[in-house]
PyMOL Python script that loads the backbone (N, CA, C, O; Angstrom):
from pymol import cmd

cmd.read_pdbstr("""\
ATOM      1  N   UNK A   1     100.730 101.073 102.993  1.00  0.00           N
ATOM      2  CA  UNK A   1     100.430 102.321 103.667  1.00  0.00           C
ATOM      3  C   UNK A   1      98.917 102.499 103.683  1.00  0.00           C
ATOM      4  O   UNK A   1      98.161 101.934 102.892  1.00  0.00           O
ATOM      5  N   UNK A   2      98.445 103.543 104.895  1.00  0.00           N
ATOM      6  CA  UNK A   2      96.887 103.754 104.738  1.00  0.00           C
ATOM      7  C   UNK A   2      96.409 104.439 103.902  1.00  0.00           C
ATOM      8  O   UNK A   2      96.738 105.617 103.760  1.00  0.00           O
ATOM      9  N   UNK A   3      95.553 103.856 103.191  1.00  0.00           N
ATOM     10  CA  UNK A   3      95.184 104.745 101.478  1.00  0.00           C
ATOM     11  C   UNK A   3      94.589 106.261 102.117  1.00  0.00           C
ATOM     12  O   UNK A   3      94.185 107.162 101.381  1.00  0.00           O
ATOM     13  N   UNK A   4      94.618 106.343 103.486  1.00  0.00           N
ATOM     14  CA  UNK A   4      93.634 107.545 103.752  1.00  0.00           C
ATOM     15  C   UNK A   4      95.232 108.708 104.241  1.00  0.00           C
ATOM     16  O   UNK A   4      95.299 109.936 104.190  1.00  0.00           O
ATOM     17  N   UNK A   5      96.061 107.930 104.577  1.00  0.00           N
ATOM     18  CA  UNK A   5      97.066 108.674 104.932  1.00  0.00           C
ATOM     19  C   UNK A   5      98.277 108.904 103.405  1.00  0.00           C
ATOM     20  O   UNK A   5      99.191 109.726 103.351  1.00  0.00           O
ATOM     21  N   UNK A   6      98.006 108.211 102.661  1.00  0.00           N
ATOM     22  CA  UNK A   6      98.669 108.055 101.172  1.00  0.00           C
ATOM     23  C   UNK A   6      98.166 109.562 100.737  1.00  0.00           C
ATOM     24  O   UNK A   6      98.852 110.578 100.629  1.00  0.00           O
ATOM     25  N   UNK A   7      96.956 109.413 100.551  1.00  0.00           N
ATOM     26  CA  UNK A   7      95.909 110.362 100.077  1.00  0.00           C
ATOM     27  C   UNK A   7      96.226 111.733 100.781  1.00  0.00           C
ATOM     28  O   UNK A   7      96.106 112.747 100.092  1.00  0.00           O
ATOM     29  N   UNK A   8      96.659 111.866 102.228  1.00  0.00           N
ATOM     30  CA  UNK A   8      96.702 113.016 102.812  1.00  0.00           C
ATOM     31  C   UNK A   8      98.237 113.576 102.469  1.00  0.00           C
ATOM     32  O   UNK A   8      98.565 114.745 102.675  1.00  0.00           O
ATOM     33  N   UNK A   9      98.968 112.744 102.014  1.00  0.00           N
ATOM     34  CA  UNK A   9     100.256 112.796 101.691  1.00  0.00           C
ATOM     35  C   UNK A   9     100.154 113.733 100.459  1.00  0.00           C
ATOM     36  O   UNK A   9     100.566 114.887 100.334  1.00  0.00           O
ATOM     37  N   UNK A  10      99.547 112.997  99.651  1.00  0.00           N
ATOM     38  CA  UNK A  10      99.564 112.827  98.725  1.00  0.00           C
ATOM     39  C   UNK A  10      99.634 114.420  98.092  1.00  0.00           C
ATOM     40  O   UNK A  10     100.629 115.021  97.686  1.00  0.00           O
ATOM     41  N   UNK A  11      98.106 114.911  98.165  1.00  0.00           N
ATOM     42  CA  UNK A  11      97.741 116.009  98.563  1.00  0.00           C
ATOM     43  C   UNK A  11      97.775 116.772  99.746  1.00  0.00           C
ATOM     44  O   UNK A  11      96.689 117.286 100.015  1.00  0.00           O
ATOM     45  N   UNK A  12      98.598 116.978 100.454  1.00  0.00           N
ATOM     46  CA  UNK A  12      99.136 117.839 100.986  1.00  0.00           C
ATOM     47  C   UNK A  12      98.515 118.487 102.239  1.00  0.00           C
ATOM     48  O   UNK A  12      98.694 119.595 102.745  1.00  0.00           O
ATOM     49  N   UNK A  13      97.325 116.915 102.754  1.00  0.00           N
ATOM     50  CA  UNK A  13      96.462 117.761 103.543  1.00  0.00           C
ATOM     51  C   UNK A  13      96.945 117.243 104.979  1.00  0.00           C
ATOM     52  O   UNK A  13      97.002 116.059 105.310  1.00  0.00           O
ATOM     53  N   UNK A  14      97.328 118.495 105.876  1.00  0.00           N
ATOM     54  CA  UNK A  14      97.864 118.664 106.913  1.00  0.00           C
ATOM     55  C   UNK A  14      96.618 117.874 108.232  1.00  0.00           C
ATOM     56  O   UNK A  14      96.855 117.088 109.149  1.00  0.00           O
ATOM     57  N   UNK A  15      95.415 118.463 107.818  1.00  0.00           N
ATOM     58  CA  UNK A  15      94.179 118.140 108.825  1.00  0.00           C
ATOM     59  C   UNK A  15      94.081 116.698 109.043  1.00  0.00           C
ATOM     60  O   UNK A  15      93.960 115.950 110.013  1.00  0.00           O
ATOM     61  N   UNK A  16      94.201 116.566 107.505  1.00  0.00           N
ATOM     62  CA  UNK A  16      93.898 114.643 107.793  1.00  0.00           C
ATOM     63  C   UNK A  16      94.822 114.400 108.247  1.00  0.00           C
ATOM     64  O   UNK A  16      94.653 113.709 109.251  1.00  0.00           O
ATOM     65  N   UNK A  17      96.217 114.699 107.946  1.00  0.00           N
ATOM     66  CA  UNK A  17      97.414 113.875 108.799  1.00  0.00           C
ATOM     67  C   UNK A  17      96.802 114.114 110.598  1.00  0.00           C
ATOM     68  O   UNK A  17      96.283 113.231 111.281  1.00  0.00           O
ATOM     69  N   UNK A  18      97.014 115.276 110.942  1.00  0.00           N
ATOM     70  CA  UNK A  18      96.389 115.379 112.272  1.00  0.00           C
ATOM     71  C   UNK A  18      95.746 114.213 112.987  1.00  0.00           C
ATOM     72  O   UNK A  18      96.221 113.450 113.828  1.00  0.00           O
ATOM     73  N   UNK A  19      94.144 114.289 112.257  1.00  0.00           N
ATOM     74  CA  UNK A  19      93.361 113.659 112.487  1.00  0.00           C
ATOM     75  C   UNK A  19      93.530 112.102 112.612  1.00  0.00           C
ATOM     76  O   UNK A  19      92.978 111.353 113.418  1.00  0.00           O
ATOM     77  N   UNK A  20      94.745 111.688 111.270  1.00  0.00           N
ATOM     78  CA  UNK A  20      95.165 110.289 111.861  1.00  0.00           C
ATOM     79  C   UNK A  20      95.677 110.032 113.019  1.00  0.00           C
ATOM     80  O   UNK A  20      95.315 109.090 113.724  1.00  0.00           O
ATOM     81  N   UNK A  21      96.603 110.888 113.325  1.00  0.00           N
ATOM     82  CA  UNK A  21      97.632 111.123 113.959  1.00  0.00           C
ATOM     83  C   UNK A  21      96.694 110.948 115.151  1.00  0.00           C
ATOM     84  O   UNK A  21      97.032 109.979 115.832  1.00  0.00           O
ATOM     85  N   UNK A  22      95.649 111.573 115.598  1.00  0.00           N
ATOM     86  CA  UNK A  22      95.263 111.790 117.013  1.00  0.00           C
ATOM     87  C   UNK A  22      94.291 110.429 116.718  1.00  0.00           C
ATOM     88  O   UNK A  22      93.745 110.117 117.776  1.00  0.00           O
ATOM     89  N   UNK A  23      93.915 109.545 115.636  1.00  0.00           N
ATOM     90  CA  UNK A  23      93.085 108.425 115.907  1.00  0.00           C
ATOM     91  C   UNK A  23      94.067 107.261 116.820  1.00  0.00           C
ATOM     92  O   UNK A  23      93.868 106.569 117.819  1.00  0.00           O
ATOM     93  N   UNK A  24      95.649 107.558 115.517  1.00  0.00           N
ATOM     94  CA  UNK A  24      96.275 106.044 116.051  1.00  0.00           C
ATOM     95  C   UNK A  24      97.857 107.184 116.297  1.00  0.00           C
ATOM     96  O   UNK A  24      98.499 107.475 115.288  1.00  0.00           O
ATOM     97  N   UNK A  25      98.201 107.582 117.333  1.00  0.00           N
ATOM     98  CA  UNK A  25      99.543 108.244 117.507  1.00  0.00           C
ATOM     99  C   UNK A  25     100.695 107.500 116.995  1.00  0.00           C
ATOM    100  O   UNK A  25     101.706 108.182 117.159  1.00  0.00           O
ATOM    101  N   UNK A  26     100.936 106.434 116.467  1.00  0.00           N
ATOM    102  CA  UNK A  26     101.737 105.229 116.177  1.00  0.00           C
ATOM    103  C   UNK A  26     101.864 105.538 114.280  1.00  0.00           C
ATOM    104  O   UNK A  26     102.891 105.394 113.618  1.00  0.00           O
ATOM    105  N   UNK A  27     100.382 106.021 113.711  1.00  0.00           N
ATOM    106  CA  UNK A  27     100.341 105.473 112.588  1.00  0.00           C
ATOM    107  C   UNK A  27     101.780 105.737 111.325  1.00  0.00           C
ATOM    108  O   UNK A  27     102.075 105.122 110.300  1.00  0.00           O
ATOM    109  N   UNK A  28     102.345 106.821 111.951  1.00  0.00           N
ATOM    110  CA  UNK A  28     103.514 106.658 111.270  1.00  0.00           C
ATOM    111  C   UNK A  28     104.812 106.311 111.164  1.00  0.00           C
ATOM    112  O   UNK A  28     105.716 106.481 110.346  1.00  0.00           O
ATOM    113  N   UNK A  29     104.628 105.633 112.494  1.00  0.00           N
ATOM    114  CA  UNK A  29     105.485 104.504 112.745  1.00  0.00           C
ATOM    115  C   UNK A  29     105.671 102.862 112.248  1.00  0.00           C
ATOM    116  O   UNK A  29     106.530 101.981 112.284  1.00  0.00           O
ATOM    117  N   UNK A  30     104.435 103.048 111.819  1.00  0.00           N
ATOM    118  CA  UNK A  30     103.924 101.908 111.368  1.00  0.00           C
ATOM    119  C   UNK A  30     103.766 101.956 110.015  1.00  0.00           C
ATOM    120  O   UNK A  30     102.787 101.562 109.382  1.00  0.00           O
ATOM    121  N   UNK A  31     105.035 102.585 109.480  1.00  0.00           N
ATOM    122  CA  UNK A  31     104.682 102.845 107.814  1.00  0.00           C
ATOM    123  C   UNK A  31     105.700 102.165 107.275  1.00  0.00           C
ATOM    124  O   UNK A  31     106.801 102.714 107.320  1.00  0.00           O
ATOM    125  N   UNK A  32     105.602 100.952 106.700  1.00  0.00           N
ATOM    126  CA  UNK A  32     107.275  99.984 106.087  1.00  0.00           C
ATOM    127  C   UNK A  32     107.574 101.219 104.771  1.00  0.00           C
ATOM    128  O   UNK A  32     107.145 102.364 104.628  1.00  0.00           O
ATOM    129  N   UNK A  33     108.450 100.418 103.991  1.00  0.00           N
ATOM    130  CA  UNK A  33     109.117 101.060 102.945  1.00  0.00           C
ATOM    131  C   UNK A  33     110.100 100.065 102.390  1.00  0.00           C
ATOM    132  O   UNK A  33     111.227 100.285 101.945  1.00  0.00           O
ATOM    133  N   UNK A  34     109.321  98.701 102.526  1.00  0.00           N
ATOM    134  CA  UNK A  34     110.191  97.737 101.498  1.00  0.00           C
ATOM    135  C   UNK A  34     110.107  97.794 100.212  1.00  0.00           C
ATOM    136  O   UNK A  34     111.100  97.478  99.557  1.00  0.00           O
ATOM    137  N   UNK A  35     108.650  98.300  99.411  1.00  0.00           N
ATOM    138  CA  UNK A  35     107.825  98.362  98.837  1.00  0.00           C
ATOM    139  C   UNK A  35     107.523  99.826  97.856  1.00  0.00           C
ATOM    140  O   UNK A  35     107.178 100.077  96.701  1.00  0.00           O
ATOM    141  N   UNK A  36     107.860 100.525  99.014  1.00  0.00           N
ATOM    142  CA  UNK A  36     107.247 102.275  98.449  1.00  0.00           C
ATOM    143  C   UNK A  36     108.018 103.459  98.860  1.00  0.00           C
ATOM    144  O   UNK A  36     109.232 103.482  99.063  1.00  0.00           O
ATOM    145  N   UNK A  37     107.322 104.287  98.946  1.00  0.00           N
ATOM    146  CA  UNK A  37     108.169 105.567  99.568  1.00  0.00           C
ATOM    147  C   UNK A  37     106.808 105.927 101.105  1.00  0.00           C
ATOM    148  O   UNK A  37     105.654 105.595 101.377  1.00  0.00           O
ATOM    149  N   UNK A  38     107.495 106.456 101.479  1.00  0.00           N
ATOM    150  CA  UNK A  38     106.494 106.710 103.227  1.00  0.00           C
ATOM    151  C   UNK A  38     105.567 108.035 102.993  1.00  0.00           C
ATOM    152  O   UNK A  38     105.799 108.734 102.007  1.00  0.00           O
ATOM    153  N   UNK A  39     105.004 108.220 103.479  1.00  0.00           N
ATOM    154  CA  UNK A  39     104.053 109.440 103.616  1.00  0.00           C
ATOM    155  C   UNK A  39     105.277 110.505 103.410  1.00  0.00           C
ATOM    156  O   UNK A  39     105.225 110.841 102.227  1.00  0.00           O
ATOM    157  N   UNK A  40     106.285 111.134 104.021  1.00  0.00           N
ATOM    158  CA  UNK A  40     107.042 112.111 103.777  1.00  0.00           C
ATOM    159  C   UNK A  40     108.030 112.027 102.632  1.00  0.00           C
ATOM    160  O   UNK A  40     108.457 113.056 102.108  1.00  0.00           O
ATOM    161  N   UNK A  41     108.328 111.053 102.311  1.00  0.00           N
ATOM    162  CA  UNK A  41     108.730 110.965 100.637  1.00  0.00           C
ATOM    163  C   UNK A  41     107.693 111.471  99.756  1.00  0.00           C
ATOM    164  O   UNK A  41     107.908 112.156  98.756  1.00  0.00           O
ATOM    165  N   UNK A  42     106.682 111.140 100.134  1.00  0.00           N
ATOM    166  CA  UNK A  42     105.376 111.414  99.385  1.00  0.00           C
ATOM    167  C   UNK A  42     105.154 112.477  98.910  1.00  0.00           C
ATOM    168  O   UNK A  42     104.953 112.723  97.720  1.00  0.00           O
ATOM    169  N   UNK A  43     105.174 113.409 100.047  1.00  0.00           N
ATOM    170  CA  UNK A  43     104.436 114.944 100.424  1.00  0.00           C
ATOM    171  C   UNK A  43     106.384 115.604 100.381  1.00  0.00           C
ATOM    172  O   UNK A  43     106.374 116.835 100.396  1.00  0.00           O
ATOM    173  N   UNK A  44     107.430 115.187 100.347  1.00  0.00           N
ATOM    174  CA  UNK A  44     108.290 115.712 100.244  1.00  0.00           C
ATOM    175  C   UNK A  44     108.773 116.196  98.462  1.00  0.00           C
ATOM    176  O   UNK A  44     109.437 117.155  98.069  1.00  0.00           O
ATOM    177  N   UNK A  45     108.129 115.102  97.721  1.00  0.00           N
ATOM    178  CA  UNK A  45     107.959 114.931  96.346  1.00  0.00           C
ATOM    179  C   UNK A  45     107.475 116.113  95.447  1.00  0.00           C
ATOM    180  O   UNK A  45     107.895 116.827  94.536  1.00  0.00           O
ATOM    181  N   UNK A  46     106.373 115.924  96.199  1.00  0.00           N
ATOM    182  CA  UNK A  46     105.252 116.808  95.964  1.00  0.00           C
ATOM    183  C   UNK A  46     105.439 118.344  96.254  1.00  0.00           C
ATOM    184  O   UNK A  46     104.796 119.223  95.680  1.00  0.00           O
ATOM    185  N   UNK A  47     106.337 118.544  97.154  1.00  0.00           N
ATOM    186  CA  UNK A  47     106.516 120.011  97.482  1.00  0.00           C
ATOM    187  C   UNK A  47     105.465 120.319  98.664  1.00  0.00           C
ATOM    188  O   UNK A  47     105.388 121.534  98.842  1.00  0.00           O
ATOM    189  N   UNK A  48     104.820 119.741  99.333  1.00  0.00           N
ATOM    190  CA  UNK A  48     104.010 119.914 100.306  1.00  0.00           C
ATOM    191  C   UNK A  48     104.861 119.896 101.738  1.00  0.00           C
ATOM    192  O   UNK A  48     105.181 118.900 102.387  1.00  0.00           O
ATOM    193  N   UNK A  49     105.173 121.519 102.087  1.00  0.00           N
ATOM    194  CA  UNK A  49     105.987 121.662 103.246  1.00  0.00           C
ATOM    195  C   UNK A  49     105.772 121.546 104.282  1.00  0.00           C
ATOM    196  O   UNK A  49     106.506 120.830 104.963  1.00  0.00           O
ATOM    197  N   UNK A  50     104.490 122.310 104.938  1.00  0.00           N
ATOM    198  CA  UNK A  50     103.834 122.083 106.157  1.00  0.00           C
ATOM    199  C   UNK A  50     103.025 120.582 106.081  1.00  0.00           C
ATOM    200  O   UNK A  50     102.421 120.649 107.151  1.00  0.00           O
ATOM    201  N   UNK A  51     102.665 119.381 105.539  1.00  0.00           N
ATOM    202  CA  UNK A  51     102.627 118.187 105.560  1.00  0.00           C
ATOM    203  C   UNK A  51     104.340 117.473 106.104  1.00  0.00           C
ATOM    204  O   UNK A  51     104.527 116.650 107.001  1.00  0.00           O
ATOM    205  N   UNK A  52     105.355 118.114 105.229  1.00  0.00           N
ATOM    206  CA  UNK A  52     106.718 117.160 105.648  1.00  0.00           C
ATOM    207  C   UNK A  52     106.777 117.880 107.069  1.00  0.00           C
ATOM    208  O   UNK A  52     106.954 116.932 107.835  1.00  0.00           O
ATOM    209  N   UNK A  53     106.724 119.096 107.875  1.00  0.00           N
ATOM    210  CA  UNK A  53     106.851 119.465 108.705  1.00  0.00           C
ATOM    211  C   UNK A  53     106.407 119.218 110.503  1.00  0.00           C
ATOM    212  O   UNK A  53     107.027 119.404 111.550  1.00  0.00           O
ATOM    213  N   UNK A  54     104.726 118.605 110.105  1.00  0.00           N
ATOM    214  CA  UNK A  54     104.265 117.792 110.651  1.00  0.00           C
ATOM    215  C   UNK A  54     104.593 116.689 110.788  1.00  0.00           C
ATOM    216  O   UNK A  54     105.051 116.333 111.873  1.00  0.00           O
ATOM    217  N   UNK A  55     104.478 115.911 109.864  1.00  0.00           N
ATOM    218  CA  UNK A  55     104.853 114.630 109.734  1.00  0.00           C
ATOM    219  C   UNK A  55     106.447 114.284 110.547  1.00  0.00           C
ATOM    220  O   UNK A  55     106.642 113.351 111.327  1.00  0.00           O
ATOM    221  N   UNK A  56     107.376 115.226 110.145  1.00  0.00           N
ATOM    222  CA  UNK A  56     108.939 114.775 111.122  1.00  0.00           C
ATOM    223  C   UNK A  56     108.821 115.021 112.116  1.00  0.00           C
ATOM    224  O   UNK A  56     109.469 114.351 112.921  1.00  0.00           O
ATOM    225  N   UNK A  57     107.498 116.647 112.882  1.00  0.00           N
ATOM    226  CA  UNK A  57     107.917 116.574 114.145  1.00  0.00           C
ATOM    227  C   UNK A  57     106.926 115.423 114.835  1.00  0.00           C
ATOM    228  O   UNK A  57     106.918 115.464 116.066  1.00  0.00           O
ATOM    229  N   UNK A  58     106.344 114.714 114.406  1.00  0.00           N
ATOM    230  CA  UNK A  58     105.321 113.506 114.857  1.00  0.00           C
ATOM    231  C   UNK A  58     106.269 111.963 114.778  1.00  0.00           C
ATOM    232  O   UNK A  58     106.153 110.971 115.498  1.00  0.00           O
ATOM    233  N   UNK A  59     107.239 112.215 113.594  1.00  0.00           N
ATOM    234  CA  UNK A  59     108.184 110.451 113.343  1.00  0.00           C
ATOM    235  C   UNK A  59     109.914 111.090 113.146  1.00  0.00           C
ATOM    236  O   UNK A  59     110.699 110.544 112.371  1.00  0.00           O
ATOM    237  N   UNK A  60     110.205 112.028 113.795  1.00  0.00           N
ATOM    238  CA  UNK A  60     111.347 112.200 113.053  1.00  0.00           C
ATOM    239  C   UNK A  60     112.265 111.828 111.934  1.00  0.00           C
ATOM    240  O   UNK A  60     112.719 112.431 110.962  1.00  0.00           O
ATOM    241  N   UNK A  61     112.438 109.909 112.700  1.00  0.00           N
ATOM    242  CA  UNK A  61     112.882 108.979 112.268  1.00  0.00           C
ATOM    243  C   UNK A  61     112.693 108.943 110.989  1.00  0.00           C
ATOM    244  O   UNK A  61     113.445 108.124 110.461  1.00  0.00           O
ATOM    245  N   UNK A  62     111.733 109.700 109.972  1.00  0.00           N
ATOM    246  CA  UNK A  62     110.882 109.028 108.723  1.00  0.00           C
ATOM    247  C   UNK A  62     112.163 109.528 107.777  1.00  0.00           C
ATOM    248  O   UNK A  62     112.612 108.883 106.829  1.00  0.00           O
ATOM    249  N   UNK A  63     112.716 110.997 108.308  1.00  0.00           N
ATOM    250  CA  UNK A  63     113.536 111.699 107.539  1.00  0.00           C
ATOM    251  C   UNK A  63     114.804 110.779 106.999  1.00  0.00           C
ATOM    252  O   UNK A  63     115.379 111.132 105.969  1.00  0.00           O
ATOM    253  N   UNK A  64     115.183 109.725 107.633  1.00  0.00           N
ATOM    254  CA  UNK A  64     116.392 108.738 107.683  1.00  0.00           C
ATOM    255  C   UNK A  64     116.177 107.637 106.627  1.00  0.00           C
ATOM    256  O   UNK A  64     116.982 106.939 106.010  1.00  0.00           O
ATOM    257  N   UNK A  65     114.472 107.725 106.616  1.00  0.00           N
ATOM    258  CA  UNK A  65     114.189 105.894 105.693  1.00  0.00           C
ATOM    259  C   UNK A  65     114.580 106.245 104.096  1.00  0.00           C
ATOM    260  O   UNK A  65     114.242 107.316 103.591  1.00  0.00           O
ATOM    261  N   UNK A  66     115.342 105.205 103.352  1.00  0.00           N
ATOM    262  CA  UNK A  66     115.280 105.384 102.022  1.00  0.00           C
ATOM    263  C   UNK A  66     114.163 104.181 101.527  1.00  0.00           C
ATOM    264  O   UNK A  66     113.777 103.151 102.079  1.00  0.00           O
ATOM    265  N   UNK A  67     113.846 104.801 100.256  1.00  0.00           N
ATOM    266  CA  UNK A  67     112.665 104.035  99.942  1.00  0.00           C
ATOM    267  C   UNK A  67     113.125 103.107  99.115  1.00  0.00           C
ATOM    268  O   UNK A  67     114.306 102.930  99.416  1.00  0.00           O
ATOM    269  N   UNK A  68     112.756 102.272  98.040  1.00  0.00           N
ATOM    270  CA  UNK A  68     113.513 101.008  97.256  1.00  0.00           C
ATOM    271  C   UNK A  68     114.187 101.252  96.599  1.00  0.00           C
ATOM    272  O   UNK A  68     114.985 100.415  96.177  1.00  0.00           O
ATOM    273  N   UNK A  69     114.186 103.074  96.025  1.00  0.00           N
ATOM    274  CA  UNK A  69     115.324 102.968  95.223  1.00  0.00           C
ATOM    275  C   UNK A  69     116.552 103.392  95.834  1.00  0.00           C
ATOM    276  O   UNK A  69     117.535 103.066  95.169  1.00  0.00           O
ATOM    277  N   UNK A  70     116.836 104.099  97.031  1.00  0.00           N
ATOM    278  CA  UNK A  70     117.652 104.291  97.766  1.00  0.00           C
ATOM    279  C   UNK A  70     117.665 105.889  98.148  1.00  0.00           C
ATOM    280  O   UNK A  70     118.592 106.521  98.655  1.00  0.00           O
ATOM    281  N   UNK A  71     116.268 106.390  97.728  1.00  0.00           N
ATOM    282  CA  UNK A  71     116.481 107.871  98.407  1.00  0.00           C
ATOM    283  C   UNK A  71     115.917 108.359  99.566  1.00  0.00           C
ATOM    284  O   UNK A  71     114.871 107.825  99.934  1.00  0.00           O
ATOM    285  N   UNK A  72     116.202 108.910  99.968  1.00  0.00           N
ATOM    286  CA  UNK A  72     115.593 109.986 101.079  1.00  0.00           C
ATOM    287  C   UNK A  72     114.570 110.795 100.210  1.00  0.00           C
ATOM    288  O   UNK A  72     114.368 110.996  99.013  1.00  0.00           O
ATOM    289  N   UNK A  73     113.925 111.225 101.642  1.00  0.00           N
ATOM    290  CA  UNK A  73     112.603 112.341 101.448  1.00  0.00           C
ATOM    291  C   UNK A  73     113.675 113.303 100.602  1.00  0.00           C
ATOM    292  O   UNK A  73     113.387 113.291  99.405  1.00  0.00           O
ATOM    293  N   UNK A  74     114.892 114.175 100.925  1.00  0.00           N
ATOM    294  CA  UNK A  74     114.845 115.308 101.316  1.00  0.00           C
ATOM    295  C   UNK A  74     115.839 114.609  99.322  1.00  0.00           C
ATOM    296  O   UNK A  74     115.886 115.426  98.402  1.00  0.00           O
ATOM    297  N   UNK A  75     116.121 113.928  99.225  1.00  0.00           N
ATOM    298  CA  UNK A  75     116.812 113.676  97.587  1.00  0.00           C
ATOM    299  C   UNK A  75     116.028 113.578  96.806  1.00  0.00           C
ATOM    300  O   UNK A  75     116.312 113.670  95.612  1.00  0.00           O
ATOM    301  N   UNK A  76     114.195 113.255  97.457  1.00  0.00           N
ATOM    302  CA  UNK A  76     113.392 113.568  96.208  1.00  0.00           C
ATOM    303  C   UNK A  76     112.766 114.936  96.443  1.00  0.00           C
ATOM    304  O   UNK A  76     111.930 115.187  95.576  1.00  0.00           O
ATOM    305  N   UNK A  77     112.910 115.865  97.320  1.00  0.00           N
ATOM    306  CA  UNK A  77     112.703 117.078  97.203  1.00  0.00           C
ATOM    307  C   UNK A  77     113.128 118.247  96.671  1.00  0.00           C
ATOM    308  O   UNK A  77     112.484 119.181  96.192  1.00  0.00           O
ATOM    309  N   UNK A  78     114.759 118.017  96.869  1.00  0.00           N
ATOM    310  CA  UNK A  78     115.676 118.450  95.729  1.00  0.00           C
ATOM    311  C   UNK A  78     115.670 118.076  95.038  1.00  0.00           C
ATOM    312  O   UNK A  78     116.233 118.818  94.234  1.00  0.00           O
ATOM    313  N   UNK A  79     115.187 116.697  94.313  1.00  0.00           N
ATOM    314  CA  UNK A  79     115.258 116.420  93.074  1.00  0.00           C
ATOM    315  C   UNK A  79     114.608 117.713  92.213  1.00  0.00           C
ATOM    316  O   UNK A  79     115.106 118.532  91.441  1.00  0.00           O
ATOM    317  N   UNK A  80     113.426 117.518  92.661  1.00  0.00           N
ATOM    318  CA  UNK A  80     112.277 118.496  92.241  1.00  0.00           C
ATOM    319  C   UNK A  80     112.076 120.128  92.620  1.00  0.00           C
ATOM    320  O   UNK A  80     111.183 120.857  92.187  1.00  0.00           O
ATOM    321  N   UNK A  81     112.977 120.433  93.395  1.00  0.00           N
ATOM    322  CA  UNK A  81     113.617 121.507  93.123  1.00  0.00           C
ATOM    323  C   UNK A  81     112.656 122.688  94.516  1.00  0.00           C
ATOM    324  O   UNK A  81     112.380 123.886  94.568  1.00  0.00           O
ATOM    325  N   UNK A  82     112.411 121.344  95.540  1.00  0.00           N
ATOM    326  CA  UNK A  82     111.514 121.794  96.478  1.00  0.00           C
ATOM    327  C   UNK A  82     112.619 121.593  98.316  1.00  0.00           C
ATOM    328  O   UNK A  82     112.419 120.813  99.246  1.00  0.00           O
ATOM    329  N   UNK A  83     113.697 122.670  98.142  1.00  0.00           N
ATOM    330  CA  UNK A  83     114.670 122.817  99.246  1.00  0.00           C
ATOM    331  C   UNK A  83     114.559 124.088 100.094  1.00  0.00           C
ATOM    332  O   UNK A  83     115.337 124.275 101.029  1.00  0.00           O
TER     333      UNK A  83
END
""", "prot")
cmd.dss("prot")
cmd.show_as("cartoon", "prot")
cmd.util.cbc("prot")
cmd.orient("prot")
C-alpha cells in the first residue's frame, strides 16, 4: 500500500485521501490485500468514519475485501466497538 495513503488511513485524514484520490482516481483500486488490511480496514479499525465514508463512496468494492485473516472492514469495526 502507499505509505502516504497508509498514513492517511491511518490517521484519519480525509484531505489526504482526497488529494490522492484526485492525483491517481484508481489509487484505491489498486490496493491488494494478500498481505494486509486496505486503507478502509485501516481507518475502519481505527474508528475513523468520515475517512471509511469517503473511501467506499470512491471503491465501494473495498467494503467486500477480507484481509489475511479473513475479516471485513466492518468485523474489525465492530470488533472495536466502532458501528
Amino acid at each position: 500500500m502507499d505509505p502516504k495513503l497508509f498514513n492517511a488511513a491511518f490517521t484519519g485524514d480525509v484531505n489526504v485521501l482526497l488529494g490522492l484520490i484526485q492525483e491517481d482516481p484508481l489509487i484505491l483500486h489498486t490496493v491488494t490485500v494478500t498481505t494486509s488490511n486496505t486503507p478502509l480496514h485501516v481507518a475502519a479499525l481505527l474508528g475513523h468514519a468520515e475517512f471509511v465514508m469517503v473511501a467506499m463512496q470512491n471503491h465501494p468494492g473495498l467494503v467486500d475485501e477480507l484481509n489475511q485473516q479473513g475479516f471485513s472492514p466492518i468485523h474489525l469495526a465492530s470488533a472495536k466497538g466502532h458501528w
